[in-house]
C-alpha positions in Angstrom: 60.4 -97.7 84.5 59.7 -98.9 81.0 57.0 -101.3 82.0 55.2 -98.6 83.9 55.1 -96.2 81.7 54.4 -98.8 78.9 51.0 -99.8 81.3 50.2 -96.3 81.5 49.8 -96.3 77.6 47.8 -100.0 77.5 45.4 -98.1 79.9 45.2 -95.3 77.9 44.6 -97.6 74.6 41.5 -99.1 76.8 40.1 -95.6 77.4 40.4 -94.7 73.9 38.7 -98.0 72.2 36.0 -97.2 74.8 35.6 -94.2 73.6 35.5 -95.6 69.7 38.6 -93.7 68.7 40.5 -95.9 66.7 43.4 -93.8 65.9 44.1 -92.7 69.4 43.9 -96.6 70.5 46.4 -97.8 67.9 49.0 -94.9 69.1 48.7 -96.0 72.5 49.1 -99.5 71.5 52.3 -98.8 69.4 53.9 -97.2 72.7 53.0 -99.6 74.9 54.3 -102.4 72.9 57.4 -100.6 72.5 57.7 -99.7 76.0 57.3 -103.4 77.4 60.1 -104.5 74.7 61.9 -101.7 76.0 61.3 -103.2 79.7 62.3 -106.8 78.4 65.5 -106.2 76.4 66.6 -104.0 78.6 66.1 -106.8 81.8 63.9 -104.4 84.1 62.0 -108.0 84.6 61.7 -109.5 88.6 61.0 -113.2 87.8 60.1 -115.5 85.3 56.2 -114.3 85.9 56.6 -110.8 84.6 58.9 -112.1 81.9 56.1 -114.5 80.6 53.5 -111.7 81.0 55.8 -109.0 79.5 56.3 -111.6 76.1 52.8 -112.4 76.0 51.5 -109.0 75.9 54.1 -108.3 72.9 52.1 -111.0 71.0 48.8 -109.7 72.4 49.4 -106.1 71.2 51.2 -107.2 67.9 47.7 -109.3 67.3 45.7 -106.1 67.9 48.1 -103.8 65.8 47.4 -106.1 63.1 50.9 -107.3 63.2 50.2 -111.4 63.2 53.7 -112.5 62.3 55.2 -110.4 65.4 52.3 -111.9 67.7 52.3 -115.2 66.3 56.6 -115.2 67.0 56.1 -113.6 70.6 53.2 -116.4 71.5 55.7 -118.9 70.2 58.3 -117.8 72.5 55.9 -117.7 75.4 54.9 -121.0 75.2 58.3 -122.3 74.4 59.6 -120.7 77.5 60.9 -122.9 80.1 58.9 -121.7 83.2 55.7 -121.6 81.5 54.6 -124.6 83.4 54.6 -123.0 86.3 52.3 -120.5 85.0 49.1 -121.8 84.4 47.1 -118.2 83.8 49.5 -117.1 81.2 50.1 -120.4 79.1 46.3 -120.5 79.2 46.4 -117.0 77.7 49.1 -118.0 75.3 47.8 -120.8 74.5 44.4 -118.3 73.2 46.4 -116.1 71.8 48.1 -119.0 69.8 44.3 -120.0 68.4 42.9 -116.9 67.8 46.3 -116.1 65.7 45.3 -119.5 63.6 41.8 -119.0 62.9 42.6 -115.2 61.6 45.2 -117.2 59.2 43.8 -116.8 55.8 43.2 -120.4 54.2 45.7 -122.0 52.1 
């Protein structure tokens, strides 16, 4: 139920950056992030697929949320997962995530 509900509000954070309004988009975001934790810690997950895709949207919406330490730990754990071989689609997402999350690093 989490998850479902949780995709409900990632749709509705599409809608609203569509329709330019920021504020709206970032609520929705928060919820959905929170709602696919929810559906993760709470082990409402089928297989190893929607396990991987659950963590690597965490990172994704953390990155959007401006939240690059969450995202950056979240891509880490998707990639470091064990069945992530198996899943070419999502590592190669991951692995996109994991650069993007680099280049927005400040320099040193």
């Amino acid at each position: 139920m989490y998850r479902k509900v949780a995709g409900l509000y990632h749709r509705l954070a599409w809608l609203a950056r569509a329709g330019g309004n920021v504020d709206a988009e970032k609520a929705y975001l928060t919820t959905a992030r929170a709602g696919y934790k929810s559906a993760l810690d709470n082990n409402h997950v089928e297989d190893a697929r929607t396990e991987l895709l659950l963590i690597y949207l965490l990172g994704e919406l953390s990155r959007r949320l401006g939240d690059t330490t969450e995202a950056t730990r979240w891509a880490s754990n998707v990639l470091g997962h064990p069945q992530i071989g198996a899943h070419k689609m999502i590592n190669d997402l991951a692995q996109n995530l994991r650069t993007e999350l680099r280049a927005a690093r400040p320099a040193s």
